[in-house]
Biopython code that builds the backbone (N, CA, C, O; Angstrom):
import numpy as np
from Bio.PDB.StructureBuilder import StructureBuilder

atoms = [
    (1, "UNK", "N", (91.653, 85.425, 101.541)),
    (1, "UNK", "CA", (92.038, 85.971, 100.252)),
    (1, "UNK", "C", (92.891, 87.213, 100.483)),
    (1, "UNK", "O", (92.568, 88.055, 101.321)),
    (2, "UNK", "N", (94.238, 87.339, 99.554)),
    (2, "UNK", "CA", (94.712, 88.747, 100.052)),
    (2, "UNK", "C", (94.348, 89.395, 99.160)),
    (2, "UNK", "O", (94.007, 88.988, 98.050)),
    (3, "UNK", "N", (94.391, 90.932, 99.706)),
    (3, "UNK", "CA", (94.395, 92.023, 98.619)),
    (3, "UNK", "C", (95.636, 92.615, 98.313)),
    (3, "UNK", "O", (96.716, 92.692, 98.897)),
    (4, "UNK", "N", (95.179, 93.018, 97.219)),
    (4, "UNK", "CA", (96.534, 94.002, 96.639)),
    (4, "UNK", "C", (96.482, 95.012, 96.500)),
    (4, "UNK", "O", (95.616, 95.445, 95.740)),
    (5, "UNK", "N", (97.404, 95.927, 97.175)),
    (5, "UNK", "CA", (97.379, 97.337, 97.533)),
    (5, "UNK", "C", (97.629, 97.970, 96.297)),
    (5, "UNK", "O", (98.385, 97.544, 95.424)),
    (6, "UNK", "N", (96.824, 99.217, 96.255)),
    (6, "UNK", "CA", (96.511, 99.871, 95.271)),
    (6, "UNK", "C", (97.671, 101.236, 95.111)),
    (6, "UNK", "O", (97.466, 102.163, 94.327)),
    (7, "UNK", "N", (98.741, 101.157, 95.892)),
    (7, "UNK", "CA", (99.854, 101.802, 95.537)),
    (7, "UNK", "C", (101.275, 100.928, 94.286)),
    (7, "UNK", "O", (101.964, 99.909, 94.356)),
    (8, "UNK", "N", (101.109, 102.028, 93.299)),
    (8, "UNK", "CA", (102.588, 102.112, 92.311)),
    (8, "UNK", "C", (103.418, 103.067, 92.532)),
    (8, "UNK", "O", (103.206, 104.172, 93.030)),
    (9, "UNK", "N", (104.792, 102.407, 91.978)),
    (9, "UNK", "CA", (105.756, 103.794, 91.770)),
    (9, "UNK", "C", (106.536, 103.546, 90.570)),
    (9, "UNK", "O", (106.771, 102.557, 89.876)),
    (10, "UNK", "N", (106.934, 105.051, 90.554)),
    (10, "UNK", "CA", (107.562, 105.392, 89.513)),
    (10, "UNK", "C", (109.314, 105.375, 89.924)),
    (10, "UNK", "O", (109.540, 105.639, 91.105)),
    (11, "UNK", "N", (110.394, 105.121, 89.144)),
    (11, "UNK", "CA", (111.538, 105.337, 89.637)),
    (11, "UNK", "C", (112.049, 106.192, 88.096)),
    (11, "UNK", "O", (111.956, 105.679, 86.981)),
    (12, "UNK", "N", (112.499, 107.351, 88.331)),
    (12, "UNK", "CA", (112.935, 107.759, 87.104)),
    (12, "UNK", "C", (114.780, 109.038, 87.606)),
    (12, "UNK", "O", (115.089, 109.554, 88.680)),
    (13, "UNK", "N", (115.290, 109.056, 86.640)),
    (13, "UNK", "CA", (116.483, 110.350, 86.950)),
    (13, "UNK", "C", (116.224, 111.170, 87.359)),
    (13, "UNK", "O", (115.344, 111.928, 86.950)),
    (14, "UNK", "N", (117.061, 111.338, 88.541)),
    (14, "UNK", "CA", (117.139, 112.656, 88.920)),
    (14, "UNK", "C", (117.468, 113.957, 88.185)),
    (14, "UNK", "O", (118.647, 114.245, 87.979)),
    (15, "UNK", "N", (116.573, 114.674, 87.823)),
    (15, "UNK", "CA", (117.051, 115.986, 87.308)),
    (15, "UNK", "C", (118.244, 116.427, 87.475)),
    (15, "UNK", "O", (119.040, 116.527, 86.541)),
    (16, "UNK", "N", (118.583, 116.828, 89.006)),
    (16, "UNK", "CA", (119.029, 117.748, 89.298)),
    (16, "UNK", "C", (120.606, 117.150, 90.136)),
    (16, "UNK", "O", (121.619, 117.744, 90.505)),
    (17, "UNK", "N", (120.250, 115.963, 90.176)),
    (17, "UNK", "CA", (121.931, 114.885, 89.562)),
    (17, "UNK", "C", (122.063, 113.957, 88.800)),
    (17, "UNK", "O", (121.299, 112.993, 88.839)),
    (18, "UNK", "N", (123.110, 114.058, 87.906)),
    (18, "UNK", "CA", (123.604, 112.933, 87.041)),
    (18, "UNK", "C", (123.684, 111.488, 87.466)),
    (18, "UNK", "O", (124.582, 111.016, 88.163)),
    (19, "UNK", "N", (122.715, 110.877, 87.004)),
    (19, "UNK", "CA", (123.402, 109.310, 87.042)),
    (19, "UNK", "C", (122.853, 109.032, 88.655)),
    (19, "UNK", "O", (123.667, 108.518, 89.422)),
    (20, "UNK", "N", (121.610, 109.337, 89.122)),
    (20, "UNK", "CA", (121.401, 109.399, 90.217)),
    (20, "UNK", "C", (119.532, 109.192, 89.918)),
    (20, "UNK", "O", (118.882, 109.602, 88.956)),
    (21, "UNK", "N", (119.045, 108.397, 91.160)),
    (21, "UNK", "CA", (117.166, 108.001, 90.557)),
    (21, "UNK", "C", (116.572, 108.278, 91.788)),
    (21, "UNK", "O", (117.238, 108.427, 92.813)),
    (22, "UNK", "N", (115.519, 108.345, 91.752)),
    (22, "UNK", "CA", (114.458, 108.696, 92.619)),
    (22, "UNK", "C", (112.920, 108.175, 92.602)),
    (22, "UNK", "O", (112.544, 107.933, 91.455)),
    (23, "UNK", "N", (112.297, 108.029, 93.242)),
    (23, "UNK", "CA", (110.904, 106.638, 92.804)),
    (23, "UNK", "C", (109.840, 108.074, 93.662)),
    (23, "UNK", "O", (109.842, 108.938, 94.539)),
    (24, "UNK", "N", (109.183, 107.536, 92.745)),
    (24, "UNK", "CA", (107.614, 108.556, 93.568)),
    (24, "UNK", "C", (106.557, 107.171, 93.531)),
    (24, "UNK", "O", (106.549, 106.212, 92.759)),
    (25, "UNK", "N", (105.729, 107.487, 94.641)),
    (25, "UNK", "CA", (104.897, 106.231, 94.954)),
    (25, "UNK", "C", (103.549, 107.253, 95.611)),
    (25, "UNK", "O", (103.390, 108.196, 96.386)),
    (26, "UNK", "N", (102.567, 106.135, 94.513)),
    (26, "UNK", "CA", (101.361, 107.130, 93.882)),
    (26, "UNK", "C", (100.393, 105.799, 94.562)),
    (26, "UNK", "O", (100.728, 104.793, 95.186)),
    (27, "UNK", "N", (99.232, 106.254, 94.175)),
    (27, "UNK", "CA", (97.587, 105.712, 94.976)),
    (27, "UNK", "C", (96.736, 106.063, 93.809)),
    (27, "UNK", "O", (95.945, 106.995, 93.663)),
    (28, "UNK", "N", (97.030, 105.246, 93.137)),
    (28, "UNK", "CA", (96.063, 105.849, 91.902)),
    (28, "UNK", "C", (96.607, 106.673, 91.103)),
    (28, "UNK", "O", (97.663, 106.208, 90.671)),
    (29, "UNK", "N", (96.298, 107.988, 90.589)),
    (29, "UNK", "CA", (96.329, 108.735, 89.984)),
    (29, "UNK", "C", (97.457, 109.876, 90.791)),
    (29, "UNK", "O", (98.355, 110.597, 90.355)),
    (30, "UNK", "N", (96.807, 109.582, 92.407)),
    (30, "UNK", "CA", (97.513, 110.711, 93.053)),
    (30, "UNK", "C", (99.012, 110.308, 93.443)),
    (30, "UNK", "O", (99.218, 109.126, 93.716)),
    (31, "UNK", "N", (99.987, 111.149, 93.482)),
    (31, "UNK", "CA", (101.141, 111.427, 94.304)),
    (31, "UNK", "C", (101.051, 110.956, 95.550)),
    (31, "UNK", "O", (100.385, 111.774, 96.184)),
    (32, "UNK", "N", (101.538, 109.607, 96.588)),
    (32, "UNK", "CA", (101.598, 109.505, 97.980)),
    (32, "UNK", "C", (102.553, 110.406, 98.725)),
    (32, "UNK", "O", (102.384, 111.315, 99.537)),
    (33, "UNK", "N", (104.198, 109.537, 97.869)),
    (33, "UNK", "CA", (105.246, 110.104, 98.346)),
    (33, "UNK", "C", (106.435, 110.147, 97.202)),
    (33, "UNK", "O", (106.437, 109.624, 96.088)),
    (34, "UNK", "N", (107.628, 111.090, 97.967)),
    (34, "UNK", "CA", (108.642, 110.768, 96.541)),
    (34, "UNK", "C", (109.346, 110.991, 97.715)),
    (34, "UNK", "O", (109.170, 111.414, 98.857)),
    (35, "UNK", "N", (110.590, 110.349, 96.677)),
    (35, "UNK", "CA", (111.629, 110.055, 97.765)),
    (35, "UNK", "C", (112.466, 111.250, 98.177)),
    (35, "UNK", "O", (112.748, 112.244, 97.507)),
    (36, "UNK", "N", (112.869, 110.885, 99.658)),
    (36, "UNK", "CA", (113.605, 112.235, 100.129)),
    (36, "UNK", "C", (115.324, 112.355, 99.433)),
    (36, "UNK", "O", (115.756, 113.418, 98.986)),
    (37, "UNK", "N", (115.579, 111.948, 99.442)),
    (37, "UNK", "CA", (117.119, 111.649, 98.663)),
    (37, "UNK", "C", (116.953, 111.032, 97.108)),
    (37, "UNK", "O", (115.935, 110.739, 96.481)),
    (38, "UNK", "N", (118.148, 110.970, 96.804)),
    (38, "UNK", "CA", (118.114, 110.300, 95.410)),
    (38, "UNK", "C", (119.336, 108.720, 95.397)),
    (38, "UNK", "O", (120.210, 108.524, 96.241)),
    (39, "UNK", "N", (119.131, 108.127, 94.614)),
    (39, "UNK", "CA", (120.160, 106.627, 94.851)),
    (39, "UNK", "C", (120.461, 106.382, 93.617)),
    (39, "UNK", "O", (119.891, 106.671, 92.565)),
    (40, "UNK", "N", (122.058, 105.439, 94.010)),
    (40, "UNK", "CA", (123.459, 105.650, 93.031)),
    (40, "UNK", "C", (122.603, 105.127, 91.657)),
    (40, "UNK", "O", (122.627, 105.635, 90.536)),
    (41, "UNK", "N", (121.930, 104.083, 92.065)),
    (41, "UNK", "CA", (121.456, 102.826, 91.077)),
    (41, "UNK", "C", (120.049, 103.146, 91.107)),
    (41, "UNK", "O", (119.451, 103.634, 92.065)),
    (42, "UNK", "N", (119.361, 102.701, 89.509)),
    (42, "UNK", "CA", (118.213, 102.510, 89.651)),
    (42, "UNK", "C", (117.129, 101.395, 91.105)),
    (42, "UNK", "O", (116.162, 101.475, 91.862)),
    (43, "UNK", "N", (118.265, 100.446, 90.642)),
    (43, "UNK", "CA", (117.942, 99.053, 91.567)),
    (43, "UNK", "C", (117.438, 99.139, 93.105)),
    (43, "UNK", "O", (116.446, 98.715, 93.699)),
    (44, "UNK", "N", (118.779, 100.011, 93.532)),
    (44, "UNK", "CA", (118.523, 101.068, 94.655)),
    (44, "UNK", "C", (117.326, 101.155, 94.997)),
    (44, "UNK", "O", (116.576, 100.463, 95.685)),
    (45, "UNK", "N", (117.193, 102.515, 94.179)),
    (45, "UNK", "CA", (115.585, 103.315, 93.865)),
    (45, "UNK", "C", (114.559, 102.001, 94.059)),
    (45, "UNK", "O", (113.967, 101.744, 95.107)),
    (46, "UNK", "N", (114.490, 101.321, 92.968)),
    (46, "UNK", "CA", (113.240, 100.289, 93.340)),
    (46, "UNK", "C", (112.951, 99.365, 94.088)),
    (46, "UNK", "O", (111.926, 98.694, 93.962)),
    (47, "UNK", "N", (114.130, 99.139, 95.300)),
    (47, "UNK", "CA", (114.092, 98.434, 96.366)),
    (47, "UNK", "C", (113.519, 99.327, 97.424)),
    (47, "UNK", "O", (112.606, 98.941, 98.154)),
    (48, "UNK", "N", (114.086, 100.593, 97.515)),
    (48, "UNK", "CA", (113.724, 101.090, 98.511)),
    (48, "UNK", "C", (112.051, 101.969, 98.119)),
    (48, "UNK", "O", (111.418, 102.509, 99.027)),
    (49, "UNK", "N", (111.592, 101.967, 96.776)),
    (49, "UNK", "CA", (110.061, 102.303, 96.585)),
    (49, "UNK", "C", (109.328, 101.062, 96.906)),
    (49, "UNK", "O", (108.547, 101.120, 97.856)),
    (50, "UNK", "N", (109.451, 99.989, 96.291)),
    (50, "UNK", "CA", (109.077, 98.911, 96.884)),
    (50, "UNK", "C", (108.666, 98.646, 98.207)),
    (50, "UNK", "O", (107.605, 98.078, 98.467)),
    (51, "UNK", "N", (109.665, 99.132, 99.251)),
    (51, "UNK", "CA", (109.651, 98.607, 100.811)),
    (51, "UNK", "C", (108.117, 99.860, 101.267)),
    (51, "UNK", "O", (107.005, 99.590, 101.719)),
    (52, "UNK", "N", (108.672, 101.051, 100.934)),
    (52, "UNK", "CA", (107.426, 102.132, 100.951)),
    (52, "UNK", "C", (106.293, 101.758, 100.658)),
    (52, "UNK", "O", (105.370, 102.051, 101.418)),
    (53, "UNK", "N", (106.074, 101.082, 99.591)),
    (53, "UNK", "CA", (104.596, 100.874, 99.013)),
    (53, "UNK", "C", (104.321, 99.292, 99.895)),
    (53, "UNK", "O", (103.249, 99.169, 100.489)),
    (54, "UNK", "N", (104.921, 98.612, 99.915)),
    (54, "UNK", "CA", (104.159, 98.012, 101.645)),
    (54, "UNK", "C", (103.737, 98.245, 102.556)),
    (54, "UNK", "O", (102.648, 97.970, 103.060)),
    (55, "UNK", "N", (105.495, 99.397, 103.240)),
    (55, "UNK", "CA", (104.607, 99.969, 104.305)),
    (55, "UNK", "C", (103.619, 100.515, 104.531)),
    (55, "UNK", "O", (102.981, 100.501, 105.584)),
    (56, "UNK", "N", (103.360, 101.123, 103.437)),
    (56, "UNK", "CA", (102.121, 101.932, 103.037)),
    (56, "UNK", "C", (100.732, 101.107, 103.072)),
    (56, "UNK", "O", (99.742, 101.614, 103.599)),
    (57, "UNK", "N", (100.691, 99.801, 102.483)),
    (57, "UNK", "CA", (99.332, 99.028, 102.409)),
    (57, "UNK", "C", (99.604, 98.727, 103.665)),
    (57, "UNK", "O", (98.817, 99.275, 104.438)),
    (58, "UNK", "N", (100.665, 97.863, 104.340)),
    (58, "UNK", "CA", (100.424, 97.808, 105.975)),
    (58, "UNK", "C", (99.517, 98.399, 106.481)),
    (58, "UNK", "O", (98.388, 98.030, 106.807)),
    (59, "UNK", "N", (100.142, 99.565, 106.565)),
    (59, "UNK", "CA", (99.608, 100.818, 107.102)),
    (59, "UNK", "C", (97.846, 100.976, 106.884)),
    (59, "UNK", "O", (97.043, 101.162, 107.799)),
    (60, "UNK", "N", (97.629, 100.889, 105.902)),
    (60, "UNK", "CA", (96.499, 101.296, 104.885)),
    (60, "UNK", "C", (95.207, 99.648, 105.494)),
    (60, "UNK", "O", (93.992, 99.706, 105.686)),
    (61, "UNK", "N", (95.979, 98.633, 105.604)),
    (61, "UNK", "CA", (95.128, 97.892, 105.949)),
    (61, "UNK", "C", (95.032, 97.465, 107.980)),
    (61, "UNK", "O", (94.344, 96.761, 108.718)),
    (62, "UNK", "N", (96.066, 98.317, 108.084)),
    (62, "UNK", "CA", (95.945, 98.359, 109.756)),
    (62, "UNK", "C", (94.903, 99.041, 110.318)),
    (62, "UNK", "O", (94.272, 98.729, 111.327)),
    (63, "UNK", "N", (94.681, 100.486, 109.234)),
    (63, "UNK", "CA", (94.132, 101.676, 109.642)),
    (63, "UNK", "C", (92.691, 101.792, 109.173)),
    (63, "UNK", "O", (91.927, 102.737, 109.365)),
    (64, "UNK", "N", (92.377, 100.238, 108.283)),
    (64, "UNK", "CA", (91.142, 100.960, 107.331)),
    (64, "UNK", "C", (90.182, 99.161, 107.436)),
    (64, "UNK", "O", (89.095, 99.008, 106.880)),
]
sb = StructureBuilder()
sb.init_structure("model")
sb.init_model(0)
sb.init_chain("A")
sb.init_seg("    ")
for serial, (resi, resn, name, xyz) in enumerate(atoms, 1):
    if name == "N":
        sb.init_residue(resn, " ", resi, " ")
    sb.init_atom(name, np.array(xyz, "f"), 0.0, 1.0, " ", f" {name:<3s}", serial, name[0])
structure = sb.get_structure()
């Protein structure tokens, strides 16, 4: 049976550039990570939060 990792993210505008997104990827309630840069496209953004929140259960089910 698989499980499903208990990490989401968020992809929303960058403040602090126009026309530019950024994804934060949470564990619940809490903050994991946010992204170090910001990307042109939303699409961007949620490909590359996406790949994170795998690596992350990877990780999470390698380690636990």
């Amino acid at each position: 049976m698989s499980r499903v990792h208990p990490f989401t993210f968020n992809v929303e505008p960058d403040p602090l550039r126009e026309a530019r997104y950024r994804w934060t990827v949470c564990e619940g309630t809490q903050i994991r990570l946010r992204s170090p840069r910001s990307y042109s496209t939303k699409e961007e953004a949620v490909i590359e939060a996406t790949k994170v929140a795998e690596r992350l259960s990877a990780s999470e089910l390698n380690n636990g």
